[in-house]
N, C-alpha and C positions, 0 to 999 in steps of 0.2 A: 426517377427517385434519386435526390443525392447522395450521394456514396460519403461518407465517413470513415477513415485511417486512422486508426490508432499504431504508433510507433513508440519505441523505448529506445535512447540511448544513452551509453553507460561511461562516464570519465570521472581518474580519480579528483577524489573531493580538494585535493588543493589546487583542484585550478576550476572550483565553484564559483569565485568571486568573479573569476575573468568568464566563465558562463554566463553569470549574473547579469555581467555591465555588457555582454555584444547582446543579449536578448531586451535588454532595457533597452538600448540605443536602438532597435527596430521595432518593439514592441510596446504595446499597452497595457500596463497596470488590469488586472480584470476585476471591472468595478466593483463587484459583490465581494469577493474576496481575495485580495493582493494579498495578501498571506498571513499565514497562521502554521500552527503544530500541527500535527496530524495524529490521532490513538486510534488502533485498533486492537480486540482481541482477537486474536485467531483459534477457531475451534479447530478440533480434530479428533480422529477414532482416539482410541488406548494404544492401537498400533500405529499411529500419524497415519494413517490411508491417502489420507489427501496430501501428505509431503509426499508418500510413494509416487504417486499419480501423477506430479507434477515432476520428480527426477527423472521418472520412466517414460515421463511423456505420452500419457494413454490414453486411448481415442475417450475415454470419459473420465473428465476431470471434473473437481467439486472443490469450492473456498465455500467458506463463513467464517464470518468474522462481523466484530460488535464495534462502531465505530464514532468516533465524535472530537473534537475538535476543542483547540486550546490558543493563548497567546504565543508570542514570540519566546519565550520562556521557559515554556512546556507546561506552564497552569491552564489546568482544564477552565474553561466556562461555563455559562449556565444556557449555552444554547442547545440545539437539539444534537441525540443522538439517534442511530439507524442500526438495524440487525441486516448484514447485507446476506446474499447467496450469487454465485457465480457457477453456474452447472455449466460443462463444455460437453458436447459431444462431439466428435470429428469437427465439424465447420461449423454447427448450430452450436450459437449459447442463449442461453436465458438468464437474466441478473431479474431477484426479487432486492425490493428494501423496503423495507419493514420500520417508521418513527416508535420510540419510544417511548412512555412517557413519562421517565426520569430522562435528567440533564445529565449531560455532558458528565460536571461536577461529581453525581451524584455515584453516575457508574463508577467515575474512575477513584471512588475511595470504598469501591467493593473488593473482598480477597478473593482471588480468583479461583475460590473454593467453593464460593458463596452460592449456596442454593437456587440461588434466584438468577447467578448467570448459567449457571449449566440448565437449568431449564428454560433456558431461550430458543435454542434449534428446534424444538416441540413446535413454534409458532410458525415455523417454516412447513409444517407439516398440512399447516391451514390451508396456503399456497399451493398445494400439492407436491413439495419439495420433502419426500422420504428419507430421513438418514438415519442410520445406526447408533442404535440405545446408548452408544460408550462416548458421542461425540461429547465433549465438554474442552474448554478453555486449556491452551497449551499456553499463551505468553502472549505479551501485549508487544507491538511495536510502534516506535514513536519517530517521528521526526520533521525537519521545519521542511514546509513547500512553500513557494511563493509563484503565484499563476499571473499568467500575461496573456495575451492576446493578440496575434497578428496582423494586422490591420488590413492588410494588400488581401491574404484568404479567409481571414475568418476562425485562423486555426485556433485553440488553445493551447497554450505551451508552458508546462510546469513545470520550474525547476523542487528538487526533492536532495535536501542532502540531513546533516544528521542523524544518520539514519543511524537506528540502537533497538534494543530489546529490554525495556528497563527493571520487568517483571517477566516469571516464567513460571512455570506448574512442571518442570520437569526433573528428571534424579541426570544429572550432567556435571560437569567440570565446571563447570560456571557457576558458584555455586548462588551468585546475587544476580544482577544482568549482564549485555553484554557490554565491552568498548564498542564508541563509533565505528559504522562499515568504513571500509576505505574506500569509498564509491559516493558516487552523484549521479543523480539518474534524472535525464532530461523523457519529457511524456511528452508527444506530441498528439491531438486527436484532431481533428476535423479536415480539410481537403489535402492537406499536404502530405504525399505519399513518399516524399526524401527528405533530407536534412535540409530545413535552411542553408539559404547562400552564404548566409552572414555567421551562422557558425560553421564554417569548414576551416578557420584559423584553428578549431578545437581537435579535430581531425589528426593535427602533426603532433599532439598532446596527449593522443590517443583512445579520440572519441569514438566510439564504434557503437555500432546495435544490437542490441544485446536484450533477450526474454526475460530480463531480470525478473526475481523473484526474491522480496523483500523478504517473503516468511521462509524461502530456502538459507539466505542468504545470513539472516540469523541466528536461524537452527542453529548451519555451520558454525558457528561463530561461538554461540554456547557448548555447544558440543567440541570445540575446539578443533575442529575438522578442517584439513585446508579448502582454501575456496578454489 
């Protein structure tokens, strides 16, 4: 069976371009989609359960989140959107995704108040994915990715920067969204289990590996907490 790696690593976002151009100069555009925005909402308890879960790092962790895709610009489309789920247990995960049958579009000009998104996580239930009556929509985050492809293994390789929170459902200091993170986050998944050769120039810049977490990373940020 082939084994598949997924890696994350993390350098600040003003030296995205120079990421940009050494993984372009090795890699391939990925034909379906060389890049685009990214929307999600991220649900969670009345208590964040699931931010807890993932600061304390506990052998069972849970994401949902509502998800769909936009231009280079951040205008949503009218192409499809997905109710994801990501259950961890110690070493076992399970990801459910669920098509919608409203667009992209259509979600992202709902308030995130709206009836119809807080009764989403219910359809997870179909699945066999149980959660807690209080789970509804904490804040959407957005930002531009553009995917490549490595040609020598096969791997994928996303670059992810503008990363923001442009909506929120929360009582925080923040009281609209938030500023850009100060971060870029490279995703690598299929057989390559270290960094490309060709980005270790990124290394002296102070690339490293890092479990990022987009929806912690947020939070912080509306919540005005240091990172």
């Amino acid at each position: 069976m082939e084994s598949r790696t997924e890696k994350k690593y993390v350098l600040d976002r003003a030296h995205a371009l120079l990421a940009q151009t050494l993984i372009s100069a090795h890699c391939l555009p990925d034909p379906s989609f060389a890049r685009a925005t990214v929307h999600s909402i991220y649900f969670d308890t009345l208590d964040l359960q699931f931010l807890s879960e993932k600061i304390d790092s506990t052998y069972f962790k849970a994401k949902v989140r509502l998800r769909w895709y936009g231009n280079w610009d951040f205008l949503p489309d009218d192409g499809p959107a997905f109710l994801e789920a990501k259950i961890k247990e110690g070493g076992l995960q399970r990801k459910v995704r669920i098509p919608m049958t409203r667009s992209g579009r259509e979600l992202a000009a709902l308030p995130l108040g709206s009836p119809e998104l807080s009764a989403l996580p219910a359809l997870l239930a179909e699945r066999g994915i149980g959660l807690a009556a209080s789970v509804r929509p904490v804040f959407v985050i957005s930002y531009r990715r553009m995917r490549f492809i490595d040609p020598m293994s096969g791997t994928r390789i996303a670059l992810d920067q503008s990363i923001h929170a442009p909506r929120h459902a929360l009582s925080c200091p923040g009281a609209n969204g938030s500023p850009m993170l100060p971060f870029a986050v490279i995703e690598t998944k299929g057989g390559l289990s270290s960094l490309p050769r060709y980005l270790a120039p990124l290394v002296t810049m102070g690339l490293r590996p890092d479990s990022f977490s987009k929806y912690l990373h947020c939070y912080q940020t509306l919540m005005q907490q240091p990172m």
